[in-house]
Steps between C-alpha positions, in 0.01 A plus 500: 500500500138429326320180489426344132387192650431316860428132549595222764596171392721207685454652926666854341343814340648661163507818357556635138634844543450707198841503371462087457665402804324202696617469826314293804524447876389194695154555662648304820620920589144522463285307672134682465598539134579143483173344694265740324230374287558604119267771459657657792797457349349693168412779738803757538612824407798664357679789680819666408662268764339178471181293517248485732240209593242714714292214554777264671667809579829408341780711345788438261763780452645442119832556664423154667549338151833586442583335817666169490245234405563247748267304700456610896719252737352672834269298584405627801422856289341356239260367756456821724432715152225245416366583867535852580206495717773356776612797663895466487612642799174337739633153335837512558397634875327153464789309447735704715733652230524842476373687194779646378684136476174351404465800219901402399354129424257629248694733354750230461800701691514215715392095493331342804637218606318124475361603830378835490301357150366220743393735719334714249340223343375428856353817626324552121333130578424605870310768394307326167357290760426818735347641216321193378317451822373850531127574637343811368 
């Protein structure tokens, strides 16, 4: 596939490939992409697989466009891909879940109960305000 044309309009990003198909995804799989100024955004590369962002350090395959173009409905991985300076397995070590289940909710194998979210929710407050009172 070669890109004709890239541009982002409505919270997604759309391509032109050169055949004149236009095909988008939502930038919510995307969160640097999405929260990056737009010159960063103007900033990428082509390869033979994708597109690359070096400055926010973001990659789109173009296989990733032919997926289905729905909007994310895990919430709780939506919100751990904006963050991935949270090491996964120390967090959910945090909150007393294993990793492997804890990986199955963000894959979206498995849902978390009300609970388990509350809990989440819980321990990622407990340790904003850990964080927000740090002396250095």
């Amino acid at each position: 596939m070669k890109i004709a044309k890239l541009w982002f309009a409505d919270g997604r990003i759309f391509i032109e490939t050169d055949s004149g198909d236009a095909l988008s995804q939502s930038l919510k799989w995307y969160p640097r992409l999405e929260n990056a100024t737009p010159a960063q955004r103007t900033a990428y590369r082509l390869s033979p697989m994708g597109i690359h962002w070096p400055e926010i350090d973001e990659d789109i395959s173009f296989e990733s466009f032919t997926y289905p173009n729905e909007e994310p409905d895990n919430t709780l991985a939506v919100f751990f891909n904006q963050h991935p300076e949270i090491n996964i397995s120390k967090f959910a070590q945090r909150v007393g879940i294993s990793r492997s289940v804890f990986a199955s909710y963000l894959c979206g194998a498995k849902k978390p109960s009300q609970q388990r979210v509350k809990e989440i929710e819980t321990a990622l407050r407990d340790m904003g305000k850990e964080l927000s009172t740090a002396i250095l």
